[in-house]
N, C-alpha and C positions, 0 to 999 in steps of 0.2 A: 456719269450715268444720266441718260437724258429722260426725263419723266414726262409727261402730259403738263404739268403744273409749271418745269423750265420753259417748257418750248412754248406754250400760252405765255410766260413773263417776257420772251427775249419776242414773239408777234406785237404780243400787248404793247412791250416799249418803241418796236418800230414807228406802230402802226399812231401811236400818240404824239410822235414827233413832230413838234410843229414848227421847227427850224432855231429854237431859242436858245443861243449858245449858251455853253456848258454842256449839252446831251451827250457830247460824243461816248465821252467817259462813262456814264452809266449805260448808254448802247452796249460800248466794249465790255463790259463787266455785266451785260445782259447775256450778249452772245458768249464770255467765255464759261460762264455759270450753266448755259443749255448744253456747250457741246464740248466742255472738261478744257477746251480752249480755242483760242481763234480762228479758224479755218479762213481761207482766201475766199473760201464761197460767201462768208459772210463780212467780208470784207468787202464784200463787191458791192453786194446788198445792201449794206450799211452808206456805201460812197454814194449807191444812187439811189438810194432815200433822200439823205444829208444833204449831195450835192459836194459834200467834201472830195477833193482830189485822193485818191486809195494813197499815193505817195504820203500825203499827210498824214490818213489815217494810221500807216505802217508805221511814221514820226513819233508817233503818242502810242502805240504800242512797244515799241523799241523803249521808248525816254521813259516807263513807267515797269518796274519788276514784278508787278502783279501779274502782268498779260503774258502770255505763252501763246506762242504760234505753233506748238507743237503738241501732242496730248502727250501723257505723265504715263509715264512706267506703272506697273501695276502695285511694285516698291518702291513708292521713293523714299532715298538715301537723305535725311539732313544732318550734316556735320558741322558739328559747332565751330565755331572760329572766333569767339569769341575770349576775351582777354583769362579767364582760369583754363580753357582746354588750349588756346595759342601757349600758352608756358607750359601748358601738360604733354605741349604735341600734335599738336591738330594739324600740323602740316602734314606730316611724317602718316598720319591716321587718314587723310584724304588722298595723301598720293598710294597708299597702299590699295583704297578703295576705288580709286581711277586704276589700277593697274589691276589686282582682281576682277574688274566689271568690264573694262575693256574700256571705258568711257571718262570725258574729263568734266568737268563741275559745270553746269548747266546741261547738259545733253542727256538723252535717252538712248538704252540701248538698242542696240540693231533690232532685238527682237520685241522692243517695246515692254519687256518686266522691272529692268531697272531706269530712274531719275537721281542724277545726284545733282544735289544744292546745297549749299554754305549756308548756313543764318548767321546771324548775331550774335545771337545765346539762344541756348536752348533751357537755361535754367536750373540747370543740377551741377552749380560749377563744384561741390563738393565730390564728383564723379568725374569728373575731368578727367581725360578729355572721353568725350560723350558724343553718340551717333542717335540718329532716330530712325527706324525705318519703318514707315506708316506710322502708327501708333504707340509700337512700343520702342523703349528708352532704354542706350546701353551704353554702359558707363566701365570708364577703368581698364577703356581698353590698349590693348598694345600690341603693335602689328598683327605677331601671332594670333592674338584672339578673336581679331576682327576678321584674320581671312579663316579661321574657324566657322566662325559666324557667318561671313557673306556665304563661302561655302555650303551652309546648312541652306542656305535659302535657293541658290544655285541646284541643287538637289532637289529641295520640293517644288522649283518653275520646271526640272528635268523629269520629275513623277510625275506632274500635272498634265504636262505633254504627254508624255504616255502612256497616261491612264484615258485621255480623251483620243490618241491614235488607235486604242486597243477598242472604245467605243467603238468612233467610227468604222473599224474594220469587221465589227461584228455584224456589223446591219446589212 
């Protein structure tokens, strides 16, 4: 979501750069905070501020898992992979969620509602093996339940759509 207040922080941090290595990284973490994530426009802009070659900047975007070239699903999917849901199944719980979403573990979907990503742990290994999607936390799942689940959400991105094509169509 880009506010008055990102888009003032990611001018402010250009516009203060005075060449002192180390910037880059809060640059990038200026511009992926205004625009949900890195666009090539501000990659360009960033190179000819810096003076850094864009190939390098893309270097330290790639080498760091915070940075995203791409903007996030409107759900993102995080499945735990961590050591109580890997013995609970988290393999078996992520290929069922790449195979229901159409998508595999860093990628967004074609229509930009679903992101799936792996973490570490997600903290409820007594729920094991356990997803997150956005905020809430679901645990104790097993194939069937989770394409229940993605299913329900697949439904309300197919209401949403519909209820904003049936807008548009009135006006």
């Amino acid at each position: 979501m880009t506010t008055a207040t990102s888009k003032e922080k990611f001018s402010y941090r250009v516009w203060r750069y005075n060449g002192a290595p180390g910037e880059l990284i809060p640059l990038l973490q200026s511009a992926q905070e205004h625009f949900g994530y890195i666009p090539r426009r501000a990659i360009n802009y960033i190179s000819g501020v810096t003076g850094i070659p864009e190939s390098d900047i893309y270097g330290v975007i790639t080498f760091y898992s915070q940075f995203r070239l791409r903007p996030m699903g409107k759900y993102v999917v995080r499945a735990c992979a961590g050591t109580a849901c890997h013995v609970s199944g988290a393999k078996m719980i992520i290929e069922t969620i790449e195979d229901e979403l159409g998508i595999e573990v860093g990628d967004t979907s074609e229509d930009g509602m679903f992101t799936l990503n792996t973490v570490a742990c997600i903290g409820c290994c007594s729920l094991a093996p356990v997803i997150m999607i956005n905020d809430e936390t679901y645990g104790r799942l097993t194939p069937a339940s989770l394409r229940k689940l993605l299913r329900k959400y697949i439904r309300k991105v197919g209401e949403t759509a519909a209820s904003i094509e049936n807008v548009s169509c009135a006006k």
